[in-house]
Backbone as a ProteinNet text record, in pm:
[ID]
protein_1_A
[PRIMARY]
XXXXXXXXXXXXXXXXXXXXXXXXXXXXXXXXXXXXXXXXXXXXXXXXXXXXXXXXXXXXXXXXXXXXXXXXXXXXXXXXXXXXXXXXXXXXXXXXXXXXXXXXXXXXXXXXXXXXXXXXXXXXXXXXXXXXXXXXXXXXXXXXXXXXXXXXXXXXXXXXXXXXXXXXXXXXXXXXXXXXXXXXXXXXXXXXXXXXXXXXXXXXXXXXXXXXXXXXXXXXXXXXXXXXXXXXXXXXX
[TERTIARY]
85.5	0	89.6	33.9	153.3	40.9	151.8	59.7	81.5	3.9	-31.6	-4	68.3	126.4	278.4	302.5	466	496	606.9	671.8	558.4	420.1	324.7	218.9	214	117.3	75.6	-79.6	-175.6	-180.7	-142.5	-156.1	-323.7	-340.7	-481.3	-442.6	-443.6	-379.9	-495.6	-460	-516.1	-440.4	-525.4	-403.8	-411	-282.1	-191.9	-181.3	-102.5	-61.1	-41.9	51.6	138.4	247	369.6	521.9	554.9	588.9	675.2	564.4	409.1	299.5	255.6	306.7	264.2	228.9	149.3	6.3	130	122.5	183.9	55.9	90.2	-32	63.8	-86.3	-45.6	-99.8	-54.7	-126.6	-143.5	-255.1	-377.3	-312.2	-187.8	-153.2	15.2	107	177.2	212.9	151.6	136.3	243.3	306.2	409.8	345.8	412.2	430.5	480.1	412.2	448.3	438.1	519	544.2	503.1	350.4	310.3	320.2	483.6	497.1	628.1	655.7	803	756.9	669.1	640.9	704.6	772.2	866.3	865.4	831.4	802.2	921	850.6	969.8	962.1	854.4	887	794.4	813	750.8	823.9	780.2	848.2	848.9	850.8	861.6	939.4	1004.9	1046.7	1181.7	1206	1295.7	1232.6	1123.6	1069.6	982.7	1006.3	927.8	803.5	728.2	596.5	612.3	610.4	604.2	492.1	580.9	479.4	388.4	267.4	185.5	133	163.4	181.4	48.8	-11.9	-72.2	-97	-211.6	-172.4	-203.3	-151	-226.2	-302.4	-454.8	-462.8	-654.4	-742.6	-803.5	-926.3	-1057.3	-1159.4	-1232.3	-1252	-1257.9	-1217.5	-1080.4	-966.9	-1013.5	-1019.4	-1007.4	-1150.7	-1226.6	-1385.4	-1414.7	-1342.4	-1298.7	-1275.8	-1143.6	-1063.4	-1154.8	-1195.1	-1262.4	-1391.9	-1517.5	-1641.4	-1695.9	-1673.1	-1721.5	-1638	-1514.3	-1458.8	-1516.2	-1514.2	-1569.9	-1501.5	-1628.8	-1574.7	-1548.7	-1494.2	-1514.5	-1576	-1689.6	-1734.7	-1710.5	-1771	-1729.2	-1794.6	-1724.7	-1769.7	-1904.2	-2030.5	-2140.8	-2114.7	-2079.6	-2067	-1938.1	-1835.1	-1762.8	-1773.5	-1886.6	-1941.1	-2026.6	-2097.8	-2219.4	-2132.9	-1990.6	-1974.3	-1880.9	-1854.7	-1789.7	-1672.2	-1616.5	-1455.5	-1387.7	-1465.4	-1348.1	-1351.4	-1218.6	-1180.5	-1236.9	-1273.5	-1386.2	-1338	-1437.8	-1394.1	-1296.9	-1303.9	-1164.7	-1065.1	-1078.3	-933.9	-747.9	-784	-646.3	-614	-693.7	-752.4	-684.9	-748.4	-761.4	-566.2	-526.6	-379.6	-280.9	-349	-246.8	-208.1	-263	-286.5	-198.2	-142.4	-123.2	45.6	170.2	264.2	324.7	429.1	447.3	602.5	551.8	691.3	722.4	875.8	900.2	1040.5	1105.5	1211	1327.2	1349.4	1416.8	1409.4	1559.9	1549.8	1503	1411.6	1330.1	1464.9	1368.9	1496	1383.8	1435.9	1380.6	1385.4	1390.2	1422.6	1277.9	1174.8	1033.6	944.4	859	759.2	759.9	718.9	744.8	596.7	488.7	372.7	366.6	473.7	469.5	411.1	347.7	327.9	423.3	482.3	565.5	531.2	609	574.5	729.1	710.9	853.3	868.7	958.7	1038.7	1130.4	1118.4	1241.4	1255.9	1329.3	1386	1549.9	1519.4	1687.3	1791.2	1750.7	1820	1841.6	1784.1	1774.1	1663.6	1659.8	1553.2	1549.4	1464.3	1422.5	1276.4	1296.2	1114	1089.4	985.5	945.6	833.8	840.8	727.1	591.9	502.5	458	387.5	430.1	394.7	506	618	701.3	637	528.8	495.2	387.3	309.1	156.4	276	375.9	461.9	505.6	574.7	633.1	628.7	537.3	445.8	489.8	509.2	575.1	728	779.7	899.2	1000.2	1068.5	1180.6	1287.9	1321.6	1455	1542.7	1601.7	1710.1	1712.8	1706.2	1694.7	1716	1791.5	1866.4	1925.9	2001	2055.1	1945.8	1779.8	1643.5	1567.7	1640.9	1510.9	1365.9	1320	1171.6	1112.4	957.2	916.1	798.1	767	694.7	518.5	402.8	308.3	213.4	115.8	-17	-103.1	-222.4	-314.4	-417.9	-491	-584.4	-645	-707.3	-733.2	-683.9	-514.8	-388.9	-371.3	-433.7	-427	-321.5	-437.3	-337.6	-220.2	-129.1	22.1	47.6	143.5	216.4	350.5	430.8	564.8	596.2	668.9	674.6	833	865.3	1017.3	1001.4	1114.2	1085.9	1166	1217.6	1314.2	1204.4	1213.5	1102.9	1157.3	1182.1	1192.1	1416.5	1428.9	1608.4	1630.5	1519.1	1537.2	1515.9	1583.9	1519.7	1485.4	1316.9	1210.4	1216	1213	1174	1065.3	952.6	837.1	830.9	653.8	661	455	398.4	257.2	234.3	120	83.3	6.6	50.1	-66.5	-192.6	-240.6	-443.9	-493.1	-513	-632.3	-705.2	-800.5	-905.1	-840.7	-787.1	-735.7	-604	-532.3	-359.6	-327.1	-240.3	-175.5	-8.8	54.9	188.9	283.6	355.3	423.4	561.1	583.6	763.2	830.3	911.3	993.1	1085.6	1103.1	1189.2	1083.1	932.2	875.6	725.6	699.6	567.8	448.3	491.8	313.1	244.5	156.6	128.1	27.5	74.6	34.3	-15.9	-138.3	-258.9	-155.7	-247.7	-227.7	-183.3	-226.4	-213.2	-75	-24.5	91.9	104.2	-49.1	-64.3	-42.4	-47.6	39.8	-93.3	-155.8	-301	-307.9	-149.2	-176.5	22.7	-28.3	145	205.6	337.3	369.4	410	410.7	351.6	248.8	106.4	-2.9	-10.5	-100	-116.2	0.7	150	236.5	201.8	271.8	262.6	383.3	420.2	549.9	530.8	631.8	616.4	624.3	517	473.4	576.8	613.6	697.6	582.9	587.7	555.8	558.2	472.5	496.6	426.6	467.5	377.2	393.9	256.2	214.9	224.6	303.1	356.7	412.2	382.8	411.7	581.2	671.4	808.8	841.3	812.5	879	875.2	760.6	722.4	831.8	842.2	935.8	1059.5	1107.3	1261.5	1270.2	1197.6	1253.4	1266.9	1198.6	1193.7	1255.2	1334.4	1431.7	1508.2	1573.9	1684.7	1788.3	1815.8	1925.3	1843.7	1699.5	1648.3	1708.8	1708.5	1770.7	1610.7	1666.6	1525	1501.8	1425.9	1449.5	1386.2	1516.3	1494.9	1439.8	1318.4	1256.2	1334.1	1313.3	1446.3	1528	1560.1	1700.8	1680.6	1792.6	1779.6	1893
-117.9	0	123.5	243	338.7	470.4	577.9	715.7	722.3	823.4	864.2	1006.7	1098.3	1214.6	1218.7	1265.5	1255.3	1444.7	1419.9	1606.7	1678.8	1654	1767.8	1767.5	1617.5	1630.1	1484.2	1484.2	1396.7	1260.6	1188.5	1112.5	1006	997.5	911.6	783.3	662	554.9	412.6	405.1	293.2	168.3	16.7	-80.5	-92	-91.2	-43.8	-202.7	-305.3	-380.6	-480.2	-597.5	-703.5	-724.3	-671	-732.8	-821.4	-958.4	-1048.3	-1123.4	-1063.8	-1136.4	-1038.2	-907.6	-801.1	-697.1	-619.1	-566.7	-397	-322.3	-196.8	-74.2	2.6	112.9	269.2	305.8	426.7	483.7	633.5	750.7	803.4	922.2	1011	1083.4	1166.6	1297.3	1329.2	1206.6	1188.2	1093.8	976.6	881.5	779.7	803.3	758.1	564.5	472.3	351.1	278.6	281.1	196.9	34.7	21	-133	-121.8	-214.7	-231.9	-259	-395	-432.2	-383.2	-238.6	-200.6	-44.5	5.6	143	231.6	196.1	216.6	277.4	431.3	442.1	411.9	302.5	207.5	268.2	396.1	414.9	575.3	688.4	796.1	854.9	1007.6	1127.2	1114.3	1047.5	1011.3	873.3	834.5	709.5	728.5	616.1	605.4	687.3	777.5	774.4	657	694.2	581.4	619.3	573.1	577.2	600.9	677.2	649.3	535.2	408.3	328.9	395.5	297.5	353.2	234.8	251.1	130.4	23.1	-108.9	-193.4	-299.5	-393.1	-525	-580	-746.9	-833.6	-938.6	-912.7	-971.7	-1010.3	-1109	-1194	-1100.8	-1040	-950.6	-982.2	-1122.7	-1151.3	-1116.7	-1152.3	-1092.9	-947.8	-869.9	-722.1	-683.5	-744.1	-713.9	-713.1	-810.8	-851.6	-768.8	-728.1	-538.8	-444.8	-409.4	-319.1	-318.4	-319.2	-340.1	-209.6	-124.3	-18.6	26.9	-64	37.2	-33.5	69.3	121.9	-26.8	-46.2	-97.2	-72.8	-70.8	-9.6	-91.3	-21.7	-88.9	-100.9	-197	-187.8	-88.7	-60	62.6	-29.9	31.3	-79.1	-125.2	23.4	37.5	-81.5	-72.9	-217.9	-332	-364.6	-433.2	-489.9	-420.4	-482.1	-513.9	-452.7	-486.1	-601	-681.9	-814.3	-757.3	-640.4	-586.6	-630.2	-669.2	-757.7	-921.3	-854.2	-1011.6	-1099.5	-1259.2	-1322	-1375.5	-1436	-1475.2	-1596.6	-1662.6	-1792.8	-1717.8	-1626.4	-1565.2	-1637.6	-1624.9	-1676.8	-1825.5	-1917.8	-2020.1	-2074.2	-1999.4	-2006	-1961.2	-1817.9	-1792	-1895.9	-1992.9	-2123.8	-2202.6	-2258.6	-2306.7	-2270.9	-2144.7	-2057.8	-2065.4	-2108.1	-2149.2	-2046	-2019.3	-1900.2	-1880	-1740.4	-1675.1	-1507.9	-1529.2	-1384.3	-1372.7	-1248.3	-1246.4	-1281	-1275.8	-1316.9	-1481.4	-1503.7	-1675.2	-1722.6	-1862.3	-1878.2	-1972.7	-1913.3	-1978.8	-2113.6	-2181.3	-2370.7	-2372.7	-2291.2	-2330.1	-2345.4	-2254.5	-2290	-2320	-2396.3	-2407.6	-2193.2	-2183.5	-2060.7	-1958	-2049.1	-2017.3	-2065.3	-2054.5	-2080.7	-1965.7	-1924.6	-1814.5	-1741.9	-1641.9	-1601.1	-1468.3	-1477	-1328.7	-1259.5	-1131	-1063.3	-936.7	-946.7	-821.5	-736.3	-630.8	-543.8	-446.7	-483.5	-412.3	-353.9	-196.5	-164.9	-230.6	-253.8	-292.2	-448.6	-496.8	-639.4	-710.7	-826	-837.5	-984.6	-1047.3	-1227	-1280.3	-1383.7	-1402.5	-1501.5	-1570.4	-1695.5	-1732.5	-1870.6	-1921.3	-1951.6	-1886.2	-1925.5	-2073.2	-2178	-2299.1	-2340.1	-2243.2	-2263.2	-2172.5	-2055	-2016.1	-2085.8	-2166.1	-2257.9	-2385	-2410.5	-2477	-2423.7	-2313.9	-2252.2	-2056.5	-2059.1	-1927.7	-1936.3	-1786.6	-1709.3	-1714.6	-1682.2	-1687.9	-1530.2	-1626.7	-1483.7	-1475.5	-1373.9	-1357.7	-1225.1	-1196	-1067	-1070.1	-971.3	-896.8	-730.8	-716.7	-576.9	-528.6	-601.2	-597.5	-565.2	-604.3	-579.4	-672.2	-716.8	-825	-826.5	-896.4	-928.6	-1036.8	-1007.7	-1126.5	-1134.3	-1243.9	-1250.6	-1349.3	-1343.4	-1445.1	-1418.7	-1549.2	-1572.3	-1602	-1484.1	-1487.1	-1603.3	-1613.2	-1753.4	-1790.2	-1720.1	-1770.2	-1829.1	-1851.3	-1893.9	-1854.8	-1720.3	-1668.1	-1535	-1449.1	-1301	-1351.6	-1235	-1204	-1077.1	-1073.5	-923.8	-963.3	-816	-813.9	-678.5	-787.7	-648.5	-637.4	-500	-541.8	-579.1	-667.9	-713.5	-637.3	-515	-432.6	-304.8	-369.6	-291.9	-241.7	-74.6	-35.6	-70	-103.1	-108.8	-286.1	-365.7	-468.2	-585.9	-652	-756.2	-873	-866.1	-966.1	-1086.2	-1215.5	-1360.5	-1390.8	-1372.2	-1450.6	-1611.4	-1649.7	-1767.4	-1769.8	-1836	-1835.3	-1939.9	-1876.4	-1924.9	-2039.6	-2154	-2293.2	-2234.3	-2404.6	-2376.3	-2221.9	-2175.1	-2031.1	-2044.5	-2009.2	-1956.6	-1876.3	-1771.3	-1675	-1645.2	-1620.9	-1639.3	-1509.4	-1579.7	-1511.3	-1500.5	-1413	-1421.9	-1353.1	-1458	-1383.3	-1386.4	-1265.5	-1238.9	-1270.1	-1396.2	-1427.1	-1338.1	-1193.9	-1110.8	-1069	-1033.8	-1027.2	-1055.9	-1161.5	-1273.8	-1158.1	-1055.8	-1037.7	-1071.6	-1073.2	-1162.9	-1018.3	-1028.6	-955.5	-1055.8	-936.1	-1020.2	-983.9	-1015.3	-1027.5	-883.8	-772.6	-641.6	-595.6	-669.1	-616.4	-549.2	-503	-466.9	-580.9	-516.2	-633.6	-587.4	-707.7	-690.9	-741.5	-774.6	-796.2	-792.7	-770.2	-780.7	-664.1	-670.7	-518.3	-418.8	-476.9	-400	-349.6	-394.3	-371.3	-255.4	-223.7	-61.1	-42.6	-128.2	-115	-162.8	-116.4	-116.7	-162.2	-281.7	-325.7	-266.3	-184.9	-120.8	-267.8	-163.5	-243.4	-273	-345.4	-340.3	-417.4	-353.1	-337.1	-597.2	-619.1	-728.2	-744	-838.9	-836.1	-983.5	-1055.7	-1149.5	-1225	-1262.3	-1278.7	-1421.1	-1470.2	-1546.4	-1584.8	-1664.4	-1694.5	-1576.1	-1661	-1617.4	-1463.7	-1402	-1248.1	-1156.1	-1202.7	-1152.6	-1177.4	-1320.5	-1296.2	-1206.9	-1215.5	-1129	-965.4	-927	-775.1	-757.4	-868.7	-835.4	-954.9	-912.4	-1019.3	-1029.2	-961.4	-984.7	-1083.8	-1136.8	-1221	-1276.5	-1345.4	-1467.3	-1478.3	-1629.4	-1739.6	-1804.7	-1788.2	-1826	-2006	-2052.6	-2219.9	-2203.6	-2293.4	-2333.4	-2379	-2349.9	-2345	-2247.6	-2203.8	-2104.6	-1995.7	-1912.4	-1736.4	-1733.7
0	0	0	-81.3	-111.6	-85	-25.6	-76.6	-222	-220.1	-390.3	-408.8	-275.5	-311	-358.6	-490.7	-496.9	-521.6	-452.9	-477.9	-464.4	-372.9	-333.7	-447.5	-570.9	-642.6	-587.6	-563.2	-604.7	-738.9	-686.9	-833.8	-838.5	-961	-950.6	-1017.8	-1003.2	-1068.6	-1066.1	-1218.7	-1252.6	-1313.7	-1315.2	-1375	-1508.6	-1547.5	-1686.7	-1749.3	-1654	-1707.6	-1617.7	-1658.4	-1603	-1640.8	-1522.6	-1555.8	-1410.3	-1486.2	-1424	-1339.4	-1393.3	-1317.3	-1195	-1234	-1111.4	-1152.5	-1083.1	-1124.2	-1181.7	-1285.6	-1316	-1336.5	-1225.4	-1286.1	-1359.6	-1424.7	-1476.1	-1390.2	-1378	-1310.1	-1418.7	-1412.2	-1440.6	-1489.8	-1379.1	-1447.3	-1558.2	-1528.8	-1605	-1646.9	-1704.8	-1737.3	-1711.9	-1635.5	-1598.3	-1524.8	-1579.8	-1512.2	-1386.5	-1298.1	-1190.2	-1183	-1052.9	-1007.5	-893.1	-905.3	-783.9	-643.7	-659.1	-581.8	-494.7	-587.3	-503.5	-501.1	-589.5	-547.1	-653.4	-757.5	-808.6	-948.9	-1041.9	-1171.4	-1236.3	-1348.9	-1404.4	-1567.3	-1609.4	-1711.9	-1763.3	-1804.5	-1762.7	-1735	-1713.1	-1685.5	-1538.2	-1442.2	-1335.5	-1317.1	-1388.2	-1359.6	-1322.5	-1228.5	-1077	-983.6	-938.8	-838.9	-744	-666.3	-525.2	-458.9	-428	-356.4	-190.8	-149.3	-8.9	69.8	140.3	197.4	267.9	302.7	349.1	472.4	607.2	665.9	668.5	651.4	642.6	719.6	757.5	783.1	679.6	699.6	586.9	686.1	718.9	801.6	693.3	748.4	713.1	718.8	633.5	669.4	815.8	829.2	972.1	1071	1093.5	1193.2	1237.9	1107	1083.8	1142.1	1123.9	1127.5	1315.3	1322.5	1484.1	1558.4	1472.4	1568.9	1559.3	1413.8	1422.5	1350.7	1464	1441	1369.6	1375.9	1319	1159.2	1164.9	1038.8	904.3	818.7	669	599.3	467.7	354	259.5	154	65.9	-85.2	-136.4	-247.4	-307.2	-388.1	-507.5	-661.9	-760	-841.2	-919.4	-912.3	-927.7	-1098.9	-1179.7	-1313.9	-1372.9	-1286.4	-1358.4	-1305.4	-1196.1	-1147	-1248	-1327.9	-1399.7	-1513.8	-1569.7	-1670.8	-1727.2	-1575.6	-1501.7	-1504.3	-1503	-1488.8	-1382.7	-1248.7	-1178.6	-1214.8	-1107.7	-1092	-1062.3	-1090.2	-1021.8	-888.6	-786	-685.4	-670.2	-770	-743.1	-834.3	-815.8	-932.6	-875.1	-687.4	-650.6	-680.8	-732.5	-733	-895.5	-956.2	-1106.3	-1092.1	-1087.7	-1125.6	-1039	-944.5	-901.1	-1023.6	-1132.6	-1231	-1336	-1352.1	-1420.1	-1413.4	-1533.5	-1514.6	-1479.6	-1395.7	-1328.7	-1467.9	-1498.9	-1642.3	-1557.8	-1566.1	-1554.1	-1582.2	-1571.9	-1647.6	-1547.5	-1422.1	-1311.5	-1332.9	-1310.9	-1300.3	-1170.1	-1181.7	-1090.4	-947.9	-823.4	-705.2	-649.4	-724.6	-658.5	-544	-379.2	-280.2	-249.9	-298.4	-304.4	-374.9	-381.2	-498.8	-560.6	-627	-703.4	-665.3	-631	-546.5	-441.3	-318.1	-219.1	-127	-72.3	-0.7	122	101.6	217.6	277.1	378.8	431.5	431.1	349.3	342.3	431.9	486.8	556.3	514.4	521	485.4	610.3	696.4	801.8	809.3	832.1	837.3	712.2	620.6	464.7	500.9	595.2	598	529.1	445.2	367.6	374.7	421.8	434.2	424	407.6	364.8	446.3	476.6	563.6	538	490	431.2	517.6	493.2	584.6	657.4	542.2	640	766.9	734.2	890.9	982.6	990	1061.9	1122.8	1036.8	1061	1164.2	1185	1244.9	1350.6	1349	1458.5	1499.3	1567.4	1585.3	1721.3	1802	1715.4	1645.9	1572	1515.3	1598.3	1649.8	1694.2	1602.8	1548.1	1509.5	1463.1	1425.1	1445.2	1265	1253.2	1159.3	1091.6	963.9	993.4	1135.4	1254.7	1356.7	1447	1376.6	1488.8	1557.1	1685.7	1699.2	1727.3	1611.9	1588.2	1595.9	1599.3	1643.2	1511.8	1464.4	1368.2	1427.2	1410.4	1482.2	1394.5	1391.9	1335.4	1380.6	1353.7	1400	1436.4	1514.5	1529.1	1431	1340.3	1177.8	1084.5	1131.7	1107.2	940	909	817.6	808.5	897.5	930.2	994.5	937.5	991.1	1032.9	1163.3	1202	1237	1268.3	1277.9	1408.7	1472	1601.8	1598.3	1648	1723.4	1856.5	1879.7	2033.1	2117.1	2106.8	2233.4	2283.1	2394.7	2479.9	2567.9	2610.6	2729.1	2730.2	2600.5	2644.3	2667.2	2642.4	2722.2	2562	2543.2	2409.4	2427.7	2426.9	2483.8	2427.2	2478.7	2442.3	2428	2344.2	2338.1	2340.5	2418	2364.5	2359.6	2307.6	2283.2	2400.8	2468.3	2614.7	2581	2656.5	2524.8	2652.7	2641.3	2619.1	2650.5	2567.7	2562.6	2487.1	2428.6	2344.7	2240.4	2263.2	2203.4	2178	2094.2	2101.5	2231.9	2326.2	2360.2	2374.4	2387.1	2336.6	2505	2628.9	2741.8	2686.7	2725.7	2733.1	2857.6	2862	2935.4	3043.9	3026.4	3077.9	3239.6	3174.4	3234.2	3317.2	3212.8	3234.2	3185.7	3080.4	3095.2	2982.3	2951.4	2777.4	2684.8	2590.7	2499.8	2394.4	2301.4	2244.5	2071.2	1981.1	1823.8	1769.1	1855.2	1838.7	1858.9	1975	1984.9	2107.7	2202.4	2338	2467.3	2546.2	2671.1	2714.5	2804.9	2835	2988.1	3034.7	3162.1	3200	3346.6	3375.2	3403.4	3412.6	3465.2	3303.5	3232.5	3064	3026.5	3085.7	3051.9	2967.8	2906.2	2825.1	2713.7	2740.2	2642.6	2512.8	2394	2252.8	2194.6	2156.2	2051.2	1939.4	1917.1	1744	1652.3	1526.5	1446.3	1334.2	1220.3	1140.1	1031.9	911.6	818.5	716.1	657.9	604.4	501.4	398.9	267.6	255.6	238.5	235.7	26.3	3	-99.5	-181.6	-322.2	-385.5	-367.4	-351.3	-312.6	-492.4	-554.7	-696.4	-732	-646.2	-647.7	-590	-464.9	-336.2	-412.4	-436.9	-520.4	-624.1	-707.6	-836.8	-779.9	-636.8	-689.5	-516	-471.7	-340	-413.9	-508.3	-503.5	-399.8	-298.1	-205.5	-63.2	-89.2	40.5	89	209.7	275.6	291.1	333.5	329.1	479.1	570.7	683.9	704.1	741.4	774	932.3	905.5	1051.4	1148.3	1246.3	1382.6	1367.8	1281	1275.2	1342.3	1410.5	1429.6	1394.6
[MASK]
+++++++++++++++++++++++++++++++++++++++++++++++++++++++++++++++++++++++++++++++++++++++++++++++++++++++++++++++++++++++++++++++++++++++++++++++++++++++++++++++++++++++++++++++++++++++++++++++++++++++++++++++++++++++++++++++++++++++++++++

């Protein structure tokens, strides 16, 4: 997710195309080409400019609906609605099928539609598949010299990313077994914090782990456009 102000102009953007199997929009006012998945105008009187992120979760409409009971949806436009312009609902379904071509040589360490979750912290950049997370939740590990903690939500869909240095101190998580609800205590100081990232009991209570940014992503997607990843092996820090 990106703003859409660059150098103090407004841009309005629509999708242009597909490179490497990823979505390229044009904007409105200088037709300039973007890359969806890095932010990046790759061709235009704007090209080599960047998008400023725009921070996100990737978390499940459920999950989300969960946190927040009151927040907005957004519709859909009824007019390309009637004129079947989206996408259909097994669309993720249907592009599994679909032999994966792009111009980056492909890295066999994963099926090429494996699903991962990528980080880019402090110019550190690694991905983790997430069936090692459906395995081993939460995931601690150090990254761009940050230790983080990575966990999945009870839907075992949504994902977040915290740093774990709290207060000067760099926390050990571990997920509290039988609950209902995930909860996550830090070893330093026994208090357990929920999916949010708030400590909901303990001598933390009211505290907030900063959030760090993740993109829920095809293996073959994430390589071609972070070619410098490391790949995180289950067990490892």
């Amino acid at each position: 997710m990106w703003e859409t102000t660059v150098n103090g102009q407004v841009l309005h953007f629509h999708l242009a195309g597909i490179n490497n199997q990823n979505f390229i929009m044009r904007d409105e006012e200088t037709g300039s080409w973007w890359q969806q998945v890095t932010g990046e105008a790759i061709q235009g009187p704007m090209k080599g400019q960047k998008l400023r992120p725009f921070f996100h979760d990737e978390l499940t409409f459920g999950l989300w609906k969960q946190e927040k009971p009151g927040g907005r949806i957004l519709r859909p436009d009824e007019a390309i609605e009637r004129a079947g312009k989206y996408a259909p609902a097994n669309w993720e379904e249907r592009m599994e099928k679909v032999p994966v071509t792009t111009s980056a040589t492909l890295d066999k360490a994963l099926d090429p539609r494996a699903l991962v979750i990528g980080l880019n912290v402090n110019d550190g950049v690694r991905a983790y598949p997430l069936d090692a997370l459906l395995r081993q939740s939460p995931i601690i590990d150090e990254l761009g010299h940050t230790p983080i903690l990575i966990v999945l939500g009870d839907d075992k869909k949504s994902v977040r990313a915290f740093e774990r240095t709290f207060d000067g101190r760099k926390l050990e998580f571990f997920a509290k077994p039988n609950v209902s609800s995930l909860r996550l205590v830090d070893a330093e100081t026994g208090s357990e914090w929920d999916f949010s990232g708030k400590a909901v009991t303990g001598t933390s209570t009211g505290k907030q782990l900063n959030r760090i940014a993740v993109l829920n992503d095809y293996w073959f997607d994430w390589k071609t456009y972070n070619p410098r990843t490391t790949l995180y092996q289950l067990g490892n820090r």
